[in-house]
Each structure stands twice: as structure tokens, then as C-alpha cells.
ChimeraX commands (.cxc) that place a marker at each C-alpha (Angstrom):
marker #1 position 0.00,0.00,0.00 radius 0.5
marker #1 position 2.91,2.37,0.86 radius 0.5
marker #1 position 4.29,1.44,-2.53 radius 0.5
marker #1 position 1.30,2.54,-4.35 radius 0.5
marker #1 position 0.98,5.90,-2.62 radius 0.5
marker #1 position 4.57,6.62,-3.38 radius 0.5
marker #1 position 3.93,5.47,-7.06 radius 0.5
marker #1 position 0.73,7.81,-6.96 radius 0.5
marker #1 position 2.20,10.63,-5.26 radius 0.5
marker #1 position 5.44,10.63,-7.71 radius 0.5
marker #1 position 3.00,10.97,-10.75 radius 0.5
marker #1 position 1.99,14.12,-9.53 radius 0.5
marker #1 position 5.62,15.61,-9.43 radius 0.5
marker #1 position 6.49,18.06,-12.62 radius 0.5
marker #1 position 10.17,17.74,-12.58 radius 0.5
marker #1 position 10.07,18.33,-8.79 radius 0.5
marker #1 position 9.14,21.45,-9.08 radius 0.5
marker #1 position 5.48,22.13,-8.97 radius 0.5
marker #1 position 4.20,24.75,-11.30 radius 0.5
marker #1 position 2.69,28.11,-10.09 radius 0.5
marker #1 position 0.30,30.03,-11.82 radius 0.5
marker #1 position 0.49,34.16,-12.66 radius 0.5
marker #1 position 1.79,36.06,-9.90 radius 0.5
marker #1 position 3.12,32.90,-7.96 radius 0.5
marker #1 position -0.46,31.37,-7.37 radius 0.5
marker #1 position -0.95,27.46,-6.59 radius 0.5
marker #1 position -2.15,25.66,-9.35 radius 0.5
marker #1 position -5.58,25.68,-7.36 radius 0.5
marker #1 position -5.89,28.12,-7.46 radius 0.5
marker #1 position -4.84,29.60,-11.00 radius 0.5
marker #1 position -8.07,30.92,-13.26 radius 0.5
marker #1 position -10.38,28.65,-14.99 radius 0.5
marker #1 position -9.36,28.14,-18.97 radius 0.5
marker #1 position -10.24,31.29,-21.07 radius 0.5
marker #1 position -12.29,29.98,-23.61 radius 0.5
marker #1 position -14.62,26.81,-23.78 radius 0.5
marker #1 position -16.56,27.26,-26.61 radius 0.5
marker #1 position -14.48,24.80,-28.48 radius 0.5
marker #1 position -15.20,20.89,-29.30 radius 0.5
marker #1 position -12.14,18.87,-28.11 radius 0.5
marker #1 position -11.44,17.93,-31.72 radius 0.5
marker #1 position -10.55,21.26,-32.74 radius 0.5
marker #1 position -7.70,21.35,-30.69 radius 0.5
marker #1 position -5.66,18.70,-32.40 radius 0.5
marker #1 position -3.14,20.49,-34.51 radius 0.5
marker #1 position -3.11,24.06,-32.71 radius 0.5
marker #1 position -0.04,25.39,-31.64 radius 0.5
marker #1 position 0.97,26.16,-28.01 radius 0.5
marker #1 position -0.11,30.01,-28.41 radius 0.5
marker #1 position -3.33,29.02,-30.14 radius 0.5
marker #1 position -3.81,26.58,-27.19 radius 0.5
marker #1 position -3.37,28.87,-24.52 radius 0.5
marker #1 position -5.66,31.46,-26.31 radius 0.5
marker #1 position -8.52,28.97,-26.31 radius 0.5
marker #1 position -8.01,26.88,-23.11 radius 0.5
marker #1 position -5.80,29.48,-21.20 radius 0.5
marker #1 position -2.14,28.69,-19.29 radius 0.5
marker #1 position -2.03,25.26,-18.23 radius 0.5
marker #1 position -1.98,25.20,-14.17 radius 0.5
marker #1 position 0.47,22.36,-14.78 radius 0.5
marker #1 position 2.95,21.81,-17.84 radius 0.5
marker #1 position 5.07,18.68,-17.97 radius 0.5
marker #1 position 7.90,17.66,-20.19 radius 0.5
marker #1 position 8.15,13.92,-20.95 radius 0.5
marker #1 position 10.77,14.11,-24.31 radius 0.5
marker #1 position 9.50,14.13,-26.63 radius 0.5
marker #1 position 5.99,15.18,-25.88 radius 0.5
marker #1 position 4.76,18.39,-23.70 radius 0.5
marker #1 position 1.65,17.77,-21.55 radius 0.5
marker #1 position -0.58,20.80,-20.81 radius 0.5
marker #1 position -2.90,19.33,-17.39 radius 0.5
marker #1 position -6.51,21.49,-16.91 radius 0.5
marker #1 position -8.53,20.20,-13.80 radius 0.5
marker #1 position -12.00,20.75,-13.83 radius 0.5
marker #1 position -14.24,19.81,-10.30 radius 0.5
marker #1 position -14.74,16.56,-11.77 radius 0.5
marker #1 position -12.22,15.99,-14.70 radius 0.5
marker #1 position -8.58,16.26,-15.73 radius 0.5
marker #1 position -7.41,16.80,-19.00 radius 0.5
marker #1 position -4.09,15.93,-20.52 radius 0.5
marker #1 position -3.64,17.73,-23.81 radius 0.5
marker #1 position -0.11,16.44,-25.58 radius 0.5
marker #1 position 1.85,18.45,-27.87 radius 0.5
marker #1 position 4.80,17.20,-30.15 radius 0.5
marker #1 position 7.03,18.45,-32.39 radius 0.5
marker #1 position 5.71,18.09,-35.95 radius 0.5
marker #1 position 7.01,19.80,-39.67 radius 0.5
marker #1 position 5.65,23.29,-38.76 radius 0.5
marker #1 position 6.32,23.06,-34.68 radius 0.5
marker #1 position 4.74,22.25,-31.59 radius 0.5
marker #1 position 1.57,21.48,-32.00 radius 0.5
marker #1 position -1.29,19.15,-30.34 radius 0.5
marker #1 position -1.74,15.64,-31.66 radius 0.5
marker #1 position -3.55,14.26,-28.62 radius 0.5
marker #1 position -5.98,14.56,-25.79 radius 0.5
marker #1 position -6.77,12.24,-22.67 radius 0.5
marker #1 position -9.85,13.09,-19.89 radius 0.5
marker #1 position -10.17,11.25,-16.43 radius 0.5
marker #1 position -12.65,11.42,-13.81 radius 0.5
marker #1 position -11.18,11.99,-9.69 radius 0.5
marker #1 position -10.72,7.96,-9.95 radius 0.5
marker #1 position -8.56,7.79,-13.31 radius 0.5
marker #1 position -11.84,6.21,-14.89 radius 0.5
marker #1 position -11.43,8.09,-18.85 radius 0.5
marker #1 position -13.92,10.93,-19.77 radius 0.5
marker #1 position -14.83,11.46,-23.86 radius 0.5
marker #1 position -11.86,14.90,-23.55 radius 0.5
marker #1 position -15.51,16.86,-24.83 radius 0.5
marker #1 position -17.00,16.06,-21.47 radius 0.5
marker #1 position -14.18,17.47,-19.29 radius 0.5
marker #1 position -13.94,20.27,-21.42 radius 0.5
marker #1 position -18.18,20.93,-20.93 radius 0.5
marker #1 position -16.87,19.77,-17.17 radius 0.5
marker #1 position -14.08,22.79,-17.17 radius 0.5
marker #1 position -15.96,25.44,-18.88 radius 0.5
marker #1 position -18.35,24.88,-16.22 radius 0.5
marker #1 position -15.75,25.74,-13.58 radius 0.5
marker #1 position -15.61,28.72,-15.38 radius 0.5
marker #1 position -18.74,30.13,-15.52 radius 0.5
marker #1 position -19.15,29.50,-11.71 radius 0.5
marker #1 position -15.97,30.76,-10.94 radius 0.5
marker link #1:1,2 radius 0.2
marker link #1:2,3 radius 0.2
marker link #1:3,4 radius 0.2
marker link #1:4,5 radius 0.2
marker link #1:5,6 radius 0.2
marker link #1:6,7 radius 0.2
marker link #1:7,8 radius 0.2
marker link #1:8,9 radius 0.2
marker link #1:9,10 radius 0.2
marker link #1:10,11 radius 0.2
marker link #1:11,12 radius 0.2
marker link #1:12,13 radius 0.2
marker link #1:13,14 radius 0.2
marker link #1:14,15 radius 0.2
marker link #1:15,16 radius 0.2
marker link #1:16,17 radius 0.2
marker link #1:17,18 radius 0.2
marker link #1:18,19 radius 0.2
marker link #1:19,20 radius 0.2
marker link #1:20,21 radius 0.2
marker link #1:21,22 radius 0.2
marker link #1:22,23 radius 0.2
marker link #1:23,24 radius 0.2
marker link #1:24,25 radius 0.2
marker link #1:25,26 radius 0.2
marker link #1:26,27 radius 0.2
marker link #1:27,28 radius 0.2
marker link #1:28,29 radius 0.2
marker link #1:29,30 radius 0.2
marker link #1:30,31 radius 0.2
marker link #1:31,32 radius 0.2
marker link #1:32,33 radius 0.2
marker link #1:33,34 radius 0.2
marker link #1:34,35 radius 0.2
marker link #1:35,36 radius 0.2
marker link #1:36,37 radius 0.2
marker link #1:37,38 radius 0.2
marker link #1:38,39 radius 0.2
marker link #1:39,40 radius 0.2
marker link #1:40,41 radius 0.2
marker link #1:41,42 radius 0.2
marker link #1:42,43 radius 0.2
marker link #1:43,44 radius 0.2
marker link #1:44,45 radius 0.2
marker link #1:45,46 radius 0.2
marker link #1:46,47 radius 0.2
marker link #1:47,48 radius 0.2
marker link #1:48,49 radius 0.2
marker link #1:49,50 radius 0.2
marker link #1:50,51 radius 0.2
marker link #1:51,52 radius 0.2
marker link #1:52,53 radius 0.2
marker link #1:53,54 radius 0.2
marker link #1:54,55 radius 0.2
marker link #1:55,56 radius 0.2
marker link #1:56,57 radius 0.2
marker link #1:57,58 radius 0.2
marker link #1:58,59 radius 0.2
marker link #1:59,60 radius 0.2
marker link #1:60,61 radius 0.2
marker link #1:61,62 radius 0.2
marker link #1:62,63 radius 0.2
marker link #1:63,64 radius 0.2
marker link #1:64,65 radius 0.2
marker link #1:65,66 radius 0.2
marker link #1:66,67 radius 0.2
marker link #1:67,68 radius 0.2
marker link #1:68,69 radius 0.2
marker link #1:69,70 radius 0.2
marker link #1:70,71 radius 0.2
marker link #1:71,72 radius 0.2
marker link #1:72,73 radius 0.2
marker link #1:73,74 radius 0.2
marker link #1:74,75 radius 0.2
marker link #1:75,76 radius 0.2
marker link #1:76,77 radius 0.2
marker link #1:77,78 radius 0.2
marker link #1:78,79 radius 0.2
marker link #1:79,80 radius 0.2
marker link #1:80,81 radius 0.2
marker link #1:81,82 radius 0.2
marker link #1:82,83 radius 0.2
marker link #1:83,84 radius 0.2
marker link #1:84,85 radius 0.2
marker link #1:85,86 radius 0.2
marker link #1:86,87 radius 0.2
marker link #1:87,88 radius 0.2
marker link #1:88,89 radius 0.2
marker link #1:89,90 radius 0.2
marker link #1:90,91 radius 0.2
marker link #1:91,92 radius 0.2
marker link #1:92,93 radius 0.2
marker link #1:93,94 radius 0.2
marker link #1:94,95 radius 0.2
marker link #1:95,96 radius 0.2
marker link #1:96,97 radius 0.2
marker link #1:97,98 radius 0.2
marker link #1:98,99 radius 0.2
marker link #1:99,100 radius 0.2
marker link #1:100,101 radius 0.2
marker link #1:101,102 radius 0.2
marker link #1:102,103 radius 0.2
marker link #1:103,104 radius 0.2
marker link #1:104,105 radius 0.2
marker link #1:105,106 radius 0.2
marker link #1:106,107 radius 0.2
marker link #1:107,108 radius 0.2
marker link #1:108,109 radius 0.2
marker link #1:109,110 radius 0.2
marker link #1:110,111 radius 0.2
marker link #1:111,112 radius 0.2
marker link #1:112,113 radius 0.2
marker link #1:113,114 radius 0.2
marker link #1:114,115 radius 0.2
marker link #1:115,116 radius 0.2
marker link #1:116,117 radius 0.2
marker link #1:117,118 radius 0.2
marker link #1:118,119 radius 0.2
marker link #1:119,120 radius 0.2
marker link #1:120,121 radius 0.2
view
């Protein structure tokens, strides 16, 4: 049991260093993404500035060479959006949703999930 929490635990760490938000807020408390109005599909193939237009700064960023994962976390949802390096640059060539129990979420219904974080505040 101790093994697992350990195993758990060290898949939260972002190179040991965890990631504040703008002007040295937690990542809990770092604004809900900009703009939702988006179906998860249409984020495959935008670049890292087009992402953080539509979705906002990511509370957490990880680098796992050779991919970049931008993490959102929604009340009930976490998404994992995965940019690589392609002919024209970063870009986003895959999306992953889970619910508080790692039990996977369509990406569309964490992103309905996040952009009602937003509205509430």
C-alpha cells in the first residue's frame, strides 16, 4: 500500500518542481481556462499560443521528451492535452480526460466539465 501511494504521489511531481500560476499562485488556485466554446477535436493540430488562447495557461505543464503535456482540472475531470514536435512546430496531436478515480472521460465532457468551472468561478 505504501508502494502505491509513493507510485501515486510521484506521478503528480512536474520535474520536482510544482508549477505556479500568474503572480506565484498554486495551481488551485490559477483561473479557470479562457475559452470553452471549443469541441475537443478542434484542438488537435493548434499550436501552443493558439492553445493557450482557447483553453488558457495550463496550471500544470510537464515535459516527458518528446511530448509536452498541458494538465486542466475541472471539479470533476482532468485533462491531458499532448503536444509534439511536428514539420511546422509544436503542436497538439492528442488529448486524454479522467474522472477523480482515473476512470477516462470522452476529452468533450471534461472540457463541458471545465468550462463549467468557469462560468461558476
Amino acid at each position: 500500500m505504501v508502494l502505491l501511494s509513493a507510485l501515486l504521489l510521484a506521478g503528480c511531481v512536474t520535474n520536482g518542481v510544482p508549477h505556479a500560476g500568474p503572480e506565484g499562485q498554486s495551481e488551485a488556485a490559477v483561473a479557470a481556462p479562457a475559452n470553452l466554446d471549443v469541441r475537443s477535436e478542434e484542438l488537435i493540430g493548434l499550436p501552443p499560443s493558439a492553445l493557450a488562447e482557447t483553453l488558457g495557461q495550463p496550471p500544470v505543464l510537464r515535459r516527458d521528451q518528446p511530448a509536452e503535456i498541458w494538465q486542466y482540472r475541472g471539479g470533476d475531470c482532468v485533462l491531458d492535452v499532448f503536444l509534439y514536435e511536428g514539420d511546422s512546430g509544436s503542436q497538439v496531436v492528442h488529448l486524454e480526460a479522467r474522472d477523480g478515480r482515473a476512470n477516462p472521460l470522452a476529452p468533450q465532457d471534461c472540457l463541458m466539465d471545465l468550462a463549467g468551472g468557469a462560468a461558476t468561478g
